[in-house]
C-alpha positions, -999 to +999 in steps of 0.1 A: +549-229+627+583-240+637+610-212+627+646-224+621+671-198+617+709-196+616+711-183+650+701-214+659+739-227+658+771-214+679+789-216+644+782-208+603+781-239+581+796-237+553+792-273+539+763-293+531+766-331+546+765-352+572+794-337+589+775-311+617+742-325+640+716-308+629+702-275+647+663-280+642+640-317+638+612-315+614+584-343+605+569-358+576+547-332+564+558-303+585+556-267+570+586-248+589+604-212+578+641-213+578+661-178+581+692-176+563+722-154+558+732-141+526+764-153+505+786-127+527+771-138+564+751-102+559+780-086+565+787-067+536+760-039+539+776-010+518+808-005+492+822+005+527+827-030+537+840-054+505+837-084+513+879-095+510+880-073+544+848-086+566+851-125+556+877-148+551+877-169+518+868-199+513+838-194+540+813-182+518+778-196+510+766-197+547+740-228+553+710-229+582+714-267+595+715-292+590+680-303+594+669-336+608+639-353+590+621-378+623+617-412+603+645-399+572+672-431+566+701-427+547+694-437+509+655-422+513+650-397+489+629-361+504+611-338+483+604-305+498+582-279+484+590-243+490+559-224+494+571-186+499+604-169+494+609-135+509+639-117+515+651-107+544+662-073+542+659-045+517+685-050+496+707-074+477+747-073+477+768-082+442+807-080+439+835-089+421+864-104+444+897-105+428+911-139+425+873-154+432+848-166+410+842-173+378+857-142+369+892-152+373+912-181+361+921-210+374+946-239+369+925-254+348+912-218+332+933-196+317+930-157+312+946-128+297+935-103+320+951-090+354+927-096+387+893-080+386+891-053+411+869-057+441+837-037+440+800-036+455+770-030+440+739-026+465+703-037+449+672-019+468+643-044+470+607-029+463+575-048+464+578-042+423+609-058+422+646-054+428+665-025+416+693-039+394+707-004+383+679+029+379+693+034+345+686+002+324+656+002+303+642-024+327+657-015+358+633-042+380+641-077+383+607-097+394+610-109+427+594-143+410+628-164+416+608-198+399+580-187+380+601-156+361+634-180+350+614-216+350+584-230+343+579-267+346+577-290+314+542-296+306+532-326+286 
């Protein structure tokens, strides 16, 4: 099975379009893995290193490609189905960056409140679940991203 990971490009994307060539070809039918980075680049791995001082805003939201689809023309429409998600370390990274997010206003947003200070939460992932914070009631979040927010309509 063809892997595609972000190493795969000399630089991060931070923008999806047709505005990079794309680091990996796939074809009609193809089951593939792609590797990605979290929302920080994995580089905030601790409350030792917010993110305001090992990334530079607005390059958050790292992509892997793009991808080239062999046969794909502009104005086809894809559908991909995504078989297995699994993370790819063991733990998960919140925060609250002041002046980013929808935390803070905006020109269009108004609030009352000074800047939200920065901060870092670090979320252990078990095979039960990740580990939101130990002292809530329910202090596991499935790790079932569709099936535990989503089901499909049925008619």
């Amino acid at each position: 099975m063809q892997r595609i990971s972000w190493e795969q490009s000399s630089e991060r994307c931070y923008v999806i379009g047709p505005y990079r060539q794309p680091v990996a070809t796939v074809s009609p039918g193809e089951t593939f893995q792609i590797e990605t980075l979290d929302a920080f680049g994995n580089r905030v791995t601790g409350p030792d290193t917010p993110p305001t001082k090992v990334m530079s805003l607005p390059y958050v939201n790292p992509v892997t490609g793009p991808i080239y689809v062999d046969g794909a023309e502009k104005g086809d429409t894809l559908a991909v189905t995504i078989v297995e998600i699994k993370p790819a370390r063991e733990f998960g990274v919140s925060a609250t960056i002041p002046e980013f997010g929808g935390l803070c206003g905006t020109s269009l947003t108004r609030v009352l409140n000074d800047p939200v200070p920065e901060r870092v939460w670090i979320h252990t992932i078990t095979d039960d679940g990740i580990i939101y914070d130990p002292n809530l009631d329910v202090p596991r979040i499935p790790l079932e991203p569709f099936t535990a927010l989503w089901a499909p309509h049925q008619s």
